[in-house]
VOGU-3710 file (C-alpha; in Angstrom, 3 decimals, decimal comma):
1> xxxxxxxxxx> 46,809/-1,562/21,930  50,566/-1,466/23,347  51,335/-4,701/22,733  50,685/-4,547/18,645  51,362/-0,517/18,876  54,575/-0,526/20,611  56,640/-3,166/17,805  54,779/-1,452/14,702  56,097/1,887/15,657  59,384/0,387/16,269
11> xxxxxxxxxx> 59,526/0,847/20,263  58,916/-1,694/23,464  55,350/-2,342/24,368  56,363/-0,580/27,841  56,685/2,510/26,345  53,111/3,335/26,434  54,030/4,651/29,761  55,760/7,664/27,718  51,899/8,141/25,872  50,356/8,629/29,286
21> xxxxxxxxxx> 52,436/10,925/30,417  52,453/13,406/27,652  48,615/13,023/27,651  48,157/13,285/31,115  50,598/16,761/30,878  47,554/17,714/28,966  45,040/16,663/31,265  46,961/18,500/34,222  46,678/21,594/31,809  42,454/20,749/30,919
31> xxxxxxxxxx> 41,856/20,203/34,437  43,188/23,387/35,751  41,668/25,541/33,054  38,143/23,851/33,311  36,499/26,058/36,297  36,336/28,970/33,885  35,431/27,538/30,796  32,801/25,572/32,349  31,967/29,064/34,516  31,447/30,851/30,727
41> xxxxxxxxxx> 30,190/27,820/28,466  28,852/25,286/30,705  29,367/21,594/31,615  28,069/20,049/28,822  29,609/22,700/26,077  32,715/21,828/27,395  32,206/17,930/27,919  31,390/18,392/23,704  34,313/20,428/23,466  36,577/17,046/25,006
51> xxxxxxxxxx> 34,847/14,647/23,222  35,765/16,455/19,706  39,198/16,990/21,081  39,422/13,251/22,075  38,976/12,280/18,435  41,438/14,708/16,955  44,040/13,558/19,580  43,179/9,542/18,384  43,368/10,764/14,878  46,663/12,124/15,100
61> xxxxxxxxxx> 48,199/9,297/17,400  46,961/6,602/14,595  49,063/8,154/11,956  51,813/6,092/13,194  54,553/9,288/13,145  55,962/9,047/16,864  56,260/13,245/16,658  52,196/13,274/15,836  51,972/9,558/18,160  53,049/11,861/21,066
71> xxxxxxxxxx> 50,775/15,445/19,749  47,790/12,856/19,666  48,313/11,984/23,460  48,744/15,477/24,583  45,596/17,020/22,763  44,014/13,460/24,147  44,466/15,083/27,465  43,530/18,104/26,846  40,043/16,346/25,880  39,729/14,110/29,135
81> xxxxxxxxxx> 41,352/16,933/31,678  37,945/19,098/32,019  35,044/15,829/32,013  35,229/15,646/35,854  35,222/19,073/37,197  32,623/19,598/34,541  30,335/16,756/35,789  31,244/17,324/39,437  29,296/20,956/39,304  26,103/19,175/38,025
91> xxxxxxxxxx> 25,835/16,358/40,352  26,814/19,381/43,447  23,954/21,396/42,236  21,591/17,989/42,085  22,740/15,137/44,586  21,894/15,083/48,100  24,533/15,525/50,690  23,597/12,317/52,600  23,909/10,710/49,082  27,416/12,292/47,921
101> xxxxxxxxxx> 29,809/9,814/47,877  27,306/7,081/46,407  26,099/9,598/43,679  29,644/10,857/42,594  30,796/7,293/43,057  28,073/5,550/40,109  29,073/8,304/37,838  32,632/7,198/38,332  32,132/4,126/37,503  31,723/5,251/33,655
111> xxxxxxxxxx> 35,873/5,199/33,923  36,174/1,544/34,713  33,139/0,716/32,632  35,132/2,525/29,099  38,056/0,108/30,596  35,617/-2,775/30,685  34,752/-2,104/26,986  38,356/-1,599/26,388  39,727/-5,070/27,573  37,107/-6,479/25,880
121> xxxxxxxxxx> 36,502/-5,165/22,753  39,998/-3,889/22,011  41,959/-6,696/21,354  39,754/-8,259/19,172  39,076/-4,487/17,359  43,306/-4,521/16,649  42,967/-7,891/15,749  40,652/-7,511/13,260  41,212/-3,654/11,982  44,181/-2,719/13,117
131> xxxxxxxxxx> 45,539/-0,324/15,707  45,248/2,887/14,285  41,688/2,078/12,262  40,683/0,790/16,036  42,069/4,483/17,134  39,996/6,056/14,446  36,930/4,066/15,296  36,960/5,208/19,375  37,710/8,334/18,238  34,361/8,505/15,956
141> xxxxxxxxxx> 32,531/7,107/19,282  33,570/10,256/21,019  32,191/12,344/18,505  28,883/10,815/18,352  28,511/10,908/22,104  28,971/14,706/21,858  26,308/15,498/19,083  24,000/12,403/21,441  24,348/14,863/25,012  23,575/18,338/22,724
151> xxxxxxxxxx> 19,814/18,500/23,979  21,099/17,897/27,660  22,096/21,695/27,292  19,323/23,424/27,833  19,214/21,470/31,223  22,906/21,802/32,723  24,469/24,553/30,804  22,396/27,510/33,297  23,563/30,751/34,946  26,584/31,176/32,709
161> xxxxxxxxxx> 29,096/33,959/33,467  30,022/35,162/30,206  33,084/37,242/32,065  34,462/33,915/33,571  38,275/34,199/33,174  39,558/31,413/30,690  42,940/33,003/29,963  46,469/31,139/30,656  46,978/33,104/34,235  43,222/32,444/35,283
171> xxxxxxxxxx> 43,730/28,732/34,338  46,454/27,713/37,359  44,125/29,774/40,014  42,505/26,431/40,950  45,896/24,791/41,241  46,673/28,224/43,737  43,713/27,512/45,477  44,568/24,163/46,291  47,697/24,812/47,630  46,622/26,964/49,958
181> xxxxxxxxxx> 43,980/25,181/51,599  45,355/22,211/54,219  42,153/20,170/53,798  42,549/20,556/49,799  46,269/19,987/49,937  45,650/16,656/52,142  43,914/15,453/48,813  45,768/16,608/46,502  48,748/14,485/47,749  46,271/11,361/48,816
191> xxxxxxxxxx> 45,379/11,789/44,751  48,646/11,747/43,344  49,877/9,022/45,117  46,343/6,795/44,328  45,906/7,991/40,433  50,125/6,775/40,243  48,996/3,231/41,661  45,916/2,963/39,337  47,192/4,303/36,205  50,308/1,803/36,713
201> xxxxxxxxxx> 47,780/-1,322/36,970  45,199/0,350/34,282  48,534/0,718/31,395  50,588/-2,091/31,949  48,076/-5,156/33,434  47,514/-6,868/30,111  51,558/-6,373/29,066  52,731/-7,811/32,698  49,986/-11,114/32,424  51,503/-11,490/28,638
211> xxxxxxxxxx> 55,136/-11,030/30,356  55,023/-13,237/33,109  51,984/-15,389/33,002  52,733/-16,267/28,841  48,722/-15,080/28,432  47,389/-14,442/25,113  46,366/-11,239/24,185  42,653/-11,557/24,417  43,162/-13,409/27,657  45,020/-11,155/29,435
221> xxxxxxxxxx> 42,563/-8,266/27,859  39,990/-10,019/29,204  41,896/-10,619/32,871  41,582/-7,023/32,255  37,840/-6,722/31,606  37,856/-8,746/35,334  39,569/-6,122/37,179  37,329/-2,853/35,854  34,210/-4,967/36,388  35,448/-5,206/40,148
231> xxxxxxxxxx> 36,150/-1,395/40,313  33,018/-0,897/38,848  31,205/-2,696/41,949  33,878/-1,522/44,082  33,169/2,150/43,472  29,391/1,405/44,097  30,010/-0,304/47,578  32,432/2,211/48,528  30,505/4,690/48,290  27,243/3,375/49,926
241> xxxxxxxxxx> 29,889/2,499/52,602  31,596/6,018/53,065  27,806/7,571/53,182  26,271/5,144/55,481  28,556/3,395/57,595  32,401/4,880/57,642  33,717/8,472/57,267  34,758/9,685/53,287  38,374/9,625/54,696  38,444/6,605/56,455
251> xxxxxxxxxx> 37,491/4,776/53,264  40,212/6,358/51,693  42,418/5,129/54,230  41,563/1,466/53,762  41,515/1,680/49,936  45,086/2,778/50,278  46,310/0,013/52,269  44,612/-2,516/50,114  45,770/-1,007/46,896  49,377/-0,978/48,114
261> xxxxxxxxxx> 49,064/-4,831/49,291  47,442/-5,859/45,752  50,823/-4,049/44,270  53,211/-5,960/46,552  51,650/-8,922/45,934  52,590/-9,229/42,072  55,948/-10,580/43,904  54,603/-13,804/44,582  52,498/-13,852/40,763  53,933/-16,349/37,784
271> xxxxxxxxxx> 52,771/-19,118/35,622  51,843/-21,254/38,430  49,193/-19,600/39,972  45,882/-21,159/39,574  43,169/-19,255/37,153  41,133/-18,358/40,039  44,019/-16,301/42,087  44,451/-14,551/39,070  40,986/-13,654/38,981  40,932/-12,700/42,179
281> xxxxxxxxxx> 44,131/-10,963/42,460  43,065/-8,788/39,096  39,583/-7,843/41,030  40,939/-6,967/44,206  43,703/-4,686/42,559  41,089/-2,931/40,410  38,647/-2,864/43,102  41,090/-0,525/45,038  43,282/0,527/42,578  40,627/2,095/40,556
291> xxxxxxxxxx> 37,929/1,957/42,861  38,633/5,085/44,581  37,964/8,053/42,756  34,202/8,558/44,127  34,430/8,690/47,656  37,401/10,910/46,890  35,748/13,340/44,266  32,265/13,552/46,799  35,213/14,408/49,642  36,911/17,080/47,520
301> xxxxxxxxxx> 33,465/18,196/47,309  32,367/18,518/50,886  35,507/20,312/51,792  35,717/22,942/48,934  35,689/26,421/49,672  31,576/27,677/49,378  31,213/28,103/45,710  34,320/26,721/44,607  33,715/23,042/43,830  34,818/22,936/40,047
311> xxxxxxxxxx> 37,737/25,339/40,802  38,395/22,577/44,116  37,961/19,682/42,003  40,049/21,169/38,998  43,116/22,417/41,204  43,110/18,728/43,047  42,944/16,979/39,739  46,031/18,545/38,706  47,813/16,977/41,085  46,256/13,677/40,462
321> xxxxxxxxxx> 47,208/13,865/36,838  50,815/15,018/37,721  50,959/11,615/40,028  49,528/9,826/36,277  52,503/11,551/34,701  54,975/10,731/36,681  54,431/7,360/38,248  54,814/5,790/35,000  58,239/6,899/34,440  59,232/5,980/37,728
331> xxxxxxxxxx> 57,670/2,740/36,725  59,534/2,482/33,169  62,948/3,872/34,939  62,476/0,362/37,108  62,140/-1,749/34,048  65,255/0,012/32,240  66,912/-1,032/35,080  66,051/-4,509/34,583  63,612/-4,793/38,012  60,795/-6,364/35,864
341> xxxxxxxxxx> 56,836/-5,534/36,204  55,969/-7,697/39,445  59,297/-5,461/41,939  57,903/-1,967/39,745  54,347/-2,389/41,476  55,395/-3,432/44,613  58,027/-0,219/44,707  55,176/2,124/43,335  52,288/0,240/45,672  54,293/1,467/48,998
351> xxxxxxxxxx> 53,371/5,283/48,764  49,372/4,028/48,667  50,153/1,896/51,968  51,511/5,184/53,802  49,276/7,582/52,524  46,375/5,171/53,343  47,897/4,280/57,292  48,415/8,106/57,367  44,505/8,913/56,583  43,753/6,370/59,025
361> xxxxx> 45,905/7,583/61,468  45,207/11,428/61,508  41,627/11,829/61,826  41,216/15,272/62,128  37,947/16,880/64,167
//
């Protein structure tokens, strides 16, 4: 929606970047608090409770008022902060260990599938409606999802703890627990740095291929479509892979390195490139830009304290959304000072290709 979003409210289509940080503040905050609301309510109470708080956060950011623009994003995030540590405690209590990373890896793939629907439906949804009837119209889509997963209740939401803490102070315990675990901490810095790379290709692809390859909208959304349908495989052979044939942090490793090459290579990308690069530059980039998150959620898993894996997977998530937040206004502090989209993701790629060499490099027993 940025580029038609951005002019109507009267700022740059690049300062989207500002609406995923303030909604990814919120997710930071949703994430953290989730272990103990999911603890009392359950996972699918409090997926319900997102989805409804996705559609108020839509509703408010299509009024077009930049004060309610910027509310909408943060109660957004609020909404999408708690969906993963909620789902991560069912699929603990029900996937096989041999099976981890595959199993947490296909439900991941729901993320770039919504990004599939977005590239391609989107455009063609502003076109047509508008963007803030288009806002209102997702928005509704969350809300029916929530009443459509009500009879999964009885199912998932089981040995609840009606004293689990949900208060402000019990909320950052996850985010304590975290720090203080090495193994935890490893991942909660290998997150940040990843979730920074992918949220930078994910919020500013379709703007950069209209920038510097003169696409049309619905072109570059579909470019777009491309790269989630290759994180959507990518998550699925990654994961196979980390179960069957390479370690969970190996795979991280080599996602790293080929994220942070895909980001460097938008150096060399213009006008003249062939269709088919493109193609294949857009899949590779979302194949390893976005393709990591299962292998990474199934290792979160494996090495959270016994007990603790929505607290784990809530503290680390903090950290992942803090990398969302502020990797694209590092990325937006490039453009300002005129460095253009292509040197922006190669500056922001090199963290992935340390952090990755690093993983590879310092296999622990």
């Amino acid at each position: 929606m940025a580029p038609v979003a951005g002019p109507d409210l009267g700022v740059a289509a690049s300062a989207v970047g500002y609406f995923i940080a303030v909604a990814y503040v919120g997710s930071m905050i949703g994430s953290a608090a989730a272990g103990g609301w999911v603890a009392r309510f359950g996972p699918i109470r409090v997926s319900q409770a997102g989805l409804a708080l996705c559609l108020a956060g839509l509703a408010l950011a299509a009024s077009g008022w930049t004060p309610l623009v910027l509310a909408g994003a943060f109660v957004l995030g609020l909404g999408y902060g708690p969906t993963t540590p909620a789902s991560s405690i069912i699929l603990v209590r029900s996937a096989p260990p041999a099976m981890f990373s595959l199993i947490f890896s296909l439900k991941q793939t729901g993320v770039p599938a919504g990004g599939v629907l977005a590239g391609a439906l989107v455009p063609a949804l502003v076109l047509s409606l508008g963007w803030q009837q288009s806002a209102i119209a997702i928005g509704v889509g969350c809300l029916l999802l929530a009443v459509l997963i009500a009879p999964t209740r009885a199912r998932y939401d089981v040995n609840l703890n009606p004293a689990a803490p949900v208060s402000v102070r019990a909320a950052f315990a996850p985010v304590k627990l975290v720090a203080g675990n090495s193994r935890l901490r490893e991942m909660a810095v290998t997150s940040f740095v990843y979730a920074g790379v992918q949220i930078t290709l994910v919020t500013y692809l379709v703007t950069f291929l209209v920038d510097a390859f003169a696409l049309s909208l619905v072109l570059a959304g579909a470019v777009m479509a491309v790269s989630q349908v290759a994180s959507v495989i990518g998550r699925i052979v990654w994961g196979a892979l980390a179960d069957r044939a390479l370690a969970r942090r190996t795979m991280l490793g080599l996602l790293g390195l080929g994220m942070g090459v895909s980001a460097m290579a938008t150096l060399a990308a213009g006008p003249a490139w062939p269709g088919w690069l493109l193609v294949t530059f857009a899949s590779v980039f979302g194949a390893t830009a976005v393709g990591w998150n299962g292998v990474y959620l199934a290792e979160v898993a494996r090495v959270a304290p016994q007990g603790q894996v929505s607290q784990a997977t809530g503290g680390c998530l903090f950290f992942t959304f803090l990398g969302v937040v502020v990797t694209p206004l590092l990325f937006n502090l490039v453009l300002a000072l005129g460095g253009g989209y292509a040197l922006a993701y190669a500056l922001l790629g090199v963290p992935g290709l340390l952090v990755g060499a690093r993983l590879l490099l310092r296999q622990p027993a």
